[in-house]
C-alpha positions in Angstrom: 0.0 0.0 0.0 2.8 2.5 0.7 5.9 2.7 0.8 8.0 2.8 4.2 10.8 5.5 4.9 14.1 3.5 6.3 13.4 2.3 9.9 10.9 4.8 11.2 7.9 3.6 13.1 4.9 3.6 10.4 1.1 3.6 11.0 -1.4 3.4 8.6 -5.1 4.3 9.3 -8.1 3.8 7.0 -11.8 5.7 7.0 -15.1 3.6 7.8 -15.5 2.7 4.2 -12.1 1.8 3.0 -11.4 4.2 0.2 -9.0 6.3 1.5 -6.0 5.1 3.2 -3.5 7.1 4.9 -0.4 6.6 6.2 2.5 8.3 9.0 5.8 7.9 9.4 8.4 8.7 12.4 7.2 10.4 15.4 4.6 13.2 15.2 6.0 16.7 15.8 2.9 17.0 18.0 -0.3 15.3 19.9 -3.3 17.5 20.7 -6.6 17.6 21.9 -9.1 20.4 20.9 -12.5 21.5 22.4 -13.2 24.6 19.7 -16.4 24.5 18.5 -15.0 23.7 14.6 -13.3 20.4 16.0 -16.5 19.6 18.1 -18.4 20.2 14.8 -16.5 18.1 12.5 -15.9 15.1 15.3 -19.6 15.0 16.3 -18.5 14.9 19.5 -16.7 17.0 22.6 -13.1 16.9 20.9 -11.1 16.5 18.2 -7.6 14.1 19.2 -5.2 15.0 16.3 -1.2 14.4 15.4 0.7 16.7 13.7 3.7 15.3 11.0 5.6 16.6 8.7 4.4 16.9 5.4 6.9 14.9 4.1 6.4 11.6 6.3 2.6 11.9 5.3 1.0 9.7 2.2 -2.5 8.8 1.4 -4.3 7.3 -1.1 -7.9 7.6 -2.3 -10.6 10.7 -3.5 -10.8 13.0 -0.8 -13.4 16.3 -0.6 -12.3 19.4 1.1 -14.9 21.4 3.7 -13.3 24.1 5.3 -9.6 23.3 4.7 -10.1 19.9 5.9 -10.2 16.5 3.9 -12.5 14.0 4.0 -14.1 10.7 2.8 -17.0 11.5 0.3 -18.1 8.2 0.6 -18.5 7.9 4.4 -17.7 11.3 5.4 -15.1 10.6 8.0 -12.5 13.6 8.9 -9.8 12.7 7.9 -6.9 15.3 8.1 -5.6 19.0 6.6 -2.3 19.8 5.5 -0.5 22.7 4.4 3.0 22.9 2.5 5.0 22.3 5.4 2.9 20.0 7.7 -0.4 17.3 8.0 -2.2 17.4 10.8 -4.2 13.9 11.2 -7.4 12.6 13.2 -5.5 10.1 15.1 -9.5 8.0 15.3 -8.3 7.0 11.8 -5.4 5.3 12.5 -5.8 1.0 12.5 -3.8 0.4 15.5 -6.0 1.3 18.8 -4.7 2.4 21.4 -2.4 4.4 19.0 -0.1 5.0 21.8 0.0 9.0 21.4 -0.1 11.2 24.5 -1.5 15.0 23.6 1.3 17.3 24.7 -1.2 20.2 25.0 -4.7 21.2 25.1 -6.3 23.6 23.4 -9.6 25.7 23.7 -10.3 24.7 27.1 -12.5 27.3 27.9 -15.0 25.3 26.0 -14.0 21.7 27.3 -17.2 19.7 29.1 -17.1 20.3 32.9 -16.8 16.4 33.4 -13.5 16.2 31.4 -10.6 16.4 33.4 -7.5 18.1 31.9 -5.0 15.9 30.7 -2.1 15.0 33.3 1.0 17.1 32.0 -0.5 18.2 29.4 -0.3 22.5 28.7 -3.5 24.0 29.1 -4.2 27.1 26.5 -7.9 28.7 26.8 -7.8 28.8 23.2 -4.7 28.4 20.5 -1.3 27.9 20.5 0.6 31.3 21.2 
């Protein structure tokens, strides 16, 4: 399916109806959890859990649609990820192996996080993005 880049760790991820495939390799530069009310939107639920990669050690195959900057599966409609020219940023859901073992480094938009989620241990807290 793709191709793997020397000895890096490599996971692969697939939406609910198989026709796009994606796949990661190395370490993501970062792990994240958003409450904004866009992620909370496009998850269909209270956050979005997201890794972010270089744009370089990120592949996928398949038809994607864009909504608002941000690819997904016209077949099944899963979020899938965005990218830009220098990074990927992808819904870490999508990825086969569960648990992925990723740990968010950092929160963001917790002003509007549910009162009965706890912040995450060690974790930086920012009431809305990344300064």
């Amino acid at each position: 399916m793709f191709g793997i880049l020397g000895s890096m760790k490599h996971r692969t991820g697939v939406c609910h109806c198989g026709q796009v495939q994606v796949a990661v390799h190395g370490e993501p530069l970062r792990v994240g959890v958003c409450h904004c009310t866009n992620c909370r939107k496009e998850s269909g639920s209270a956050f979005t859990f997201y890794g972010v990669w270089p744009v370089d050690q990120f592949e996928y195959t398949g038809h994607t649609a864009v909504a608002r900057a941000q690819h997904f599966c016209p077949g099944c409609g899963a979020p899938l990820f965005s990218m830009d020219d220098a990074e990927a940023e992808i819904k870490l859901g999508l990825l086969s192996e569960a648990p992925s073992g990723l740990t968010p480094t950092y929160e963001l938009w917790v002003k509007r996080r549910e009162p009965w989620l706890q912040p995450i241990p060690g974790a930086e807290q920012h009431d809305e993005d990344r300064r």
